[in-house]
C-alpha positions in Angstrom: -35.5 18.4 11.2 -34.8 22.1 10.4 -31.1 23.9 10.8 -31.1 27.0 11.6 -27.8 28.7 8.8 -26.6 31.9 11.0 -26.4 34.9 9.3 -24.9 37.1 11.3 -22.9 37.5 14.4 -22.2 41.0 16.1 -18.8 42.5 16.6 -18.6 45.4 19.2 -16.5 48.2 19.9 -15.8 46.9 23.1 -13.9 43.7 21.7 -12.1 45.6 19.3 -11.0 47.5 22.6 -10.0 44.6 24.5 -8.4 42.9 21.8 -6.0 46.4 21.4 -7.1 47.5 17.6 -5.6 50.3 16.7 -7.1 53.8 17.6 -7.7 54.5 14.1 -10.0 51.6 13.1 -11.7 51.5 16.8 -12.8 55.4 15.7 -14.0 54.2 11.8 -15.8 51.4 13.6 -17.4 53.8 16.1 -18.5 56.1 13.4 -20.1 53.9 11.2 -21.6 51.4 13.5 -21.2 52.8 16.6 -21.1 50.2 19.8 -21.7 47.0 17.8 -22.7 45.7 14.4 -24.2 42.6 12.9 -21.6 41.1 10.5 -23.0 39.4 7.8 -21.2 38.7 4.8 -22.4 40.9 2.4 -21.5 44.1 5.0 -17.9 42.8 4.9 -17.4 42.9 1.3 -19.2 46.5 1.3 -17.0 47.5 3.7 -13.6 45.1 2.7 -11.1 48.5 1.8 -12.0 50.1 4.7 -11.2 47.4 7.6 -8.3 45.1 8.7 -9.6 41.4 8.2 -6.1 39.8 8.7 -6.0 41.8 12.2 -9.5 40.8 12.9 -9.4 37.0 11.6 -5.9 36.7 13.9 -7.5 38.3 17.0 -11.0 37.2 16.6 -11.2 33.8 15.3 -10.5 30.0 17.0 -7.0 28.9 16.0 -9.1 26.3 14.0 -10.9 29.5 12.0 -7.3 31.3 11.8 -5.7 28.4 9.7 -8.9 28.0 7.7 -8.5 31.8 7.0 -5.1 31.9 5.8 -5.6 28.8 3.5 -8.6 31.1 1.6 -5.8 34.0 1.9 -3.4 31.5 0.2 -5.4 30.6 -2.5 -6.9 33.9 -3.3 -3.4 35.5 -3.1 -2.6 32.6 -6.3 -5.6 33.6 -7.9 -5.0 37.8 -8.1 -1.6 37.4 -9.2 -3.2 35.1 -11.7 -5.4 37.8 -12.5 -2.7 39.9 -12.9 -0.5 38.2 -15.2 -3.5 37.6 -16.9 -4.3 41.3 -17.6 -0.9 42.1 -17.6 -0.9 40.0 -21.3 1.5 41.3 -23.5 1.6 45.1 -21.6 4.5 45.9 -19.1 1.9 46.6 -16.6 -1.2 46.2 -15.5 -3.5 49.4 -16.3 -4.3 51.2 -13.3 -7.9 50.7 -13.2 -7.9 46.5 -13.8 -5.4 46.4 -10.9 -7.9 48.3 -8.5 -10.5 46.3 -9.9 -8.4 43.1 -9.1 -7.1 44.0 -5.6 -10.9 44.8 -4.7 -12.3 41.7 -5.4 -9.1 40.3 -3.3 -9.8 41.8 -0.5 -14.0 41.4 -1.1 -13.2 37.3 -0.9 -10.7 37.7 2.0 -13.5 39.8 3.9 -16.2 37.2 3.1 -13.9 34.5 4.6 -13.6 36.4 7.8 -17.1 37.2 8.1 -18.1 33.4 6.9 -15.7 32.1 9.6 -16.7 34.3 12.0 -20.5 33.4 11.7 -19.5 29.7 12.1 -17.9 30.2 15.0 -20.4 32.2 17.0 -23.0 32.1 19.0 -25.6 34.8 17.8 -27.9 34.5 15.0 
């Protein structure tokens, strides 16, 4: 027997409409994908600084999906400010550019949960 992984599920414009996302992210949406796009997890890390994934995972995903999101959240909010203290070491702060490294990979593995959960819970493939 042979199971079928989903890699994708598409995300439109007109759900973020319906669902009331702000006017600025329906627009970036609408300019880089126009009416829909395949999410995959790989195009919401690319795009992770650029879109809302805690608006998205509260509005988009089963209540089920929406827990299993925050406890990811949860654990990879423990694991930057890990990251941070880590870098921090014997400095007063973190330098600027280890910081913007750490906060992108944050948001890279809270964008791949979305996306991940989001897959799992839809019907295209």
């Amino acid at each position: 027997m042979t199971t079928t992984t989903k890699k994708y599920r598409t995300l439109t414009l007109a759900q973020l409409q319906n669902a009331k996302a702000c006017q600025s992210q329906r627009d970036l949406f609408h300019e880089m994908f126009d009416e829909s796009v395949k999410v995959t997890i790989e195009l919401a890390s690319d795009h992770a600084q650029k879109f809302n994934c805690f608006w998205a995972a509260e509005h988009f995903l089963r209540p089920e999906g929406f827990t299993r999101f925050n406890a990811i959240v949860a654990r990879a909010d423990r694991k930057r400010l890990r990251a941070v203290k880590d870098a921090r070491g014997e400095l007063c702060r973190v330098p600027t550019h280890i910081n913007a490294t750490i906060l992108r990979q944050h948001e890279q593995t809270i964008a791949r949960a979305f996306a991940r959960l989001y897959i799992a819970e839809g019907g295209d493939s």
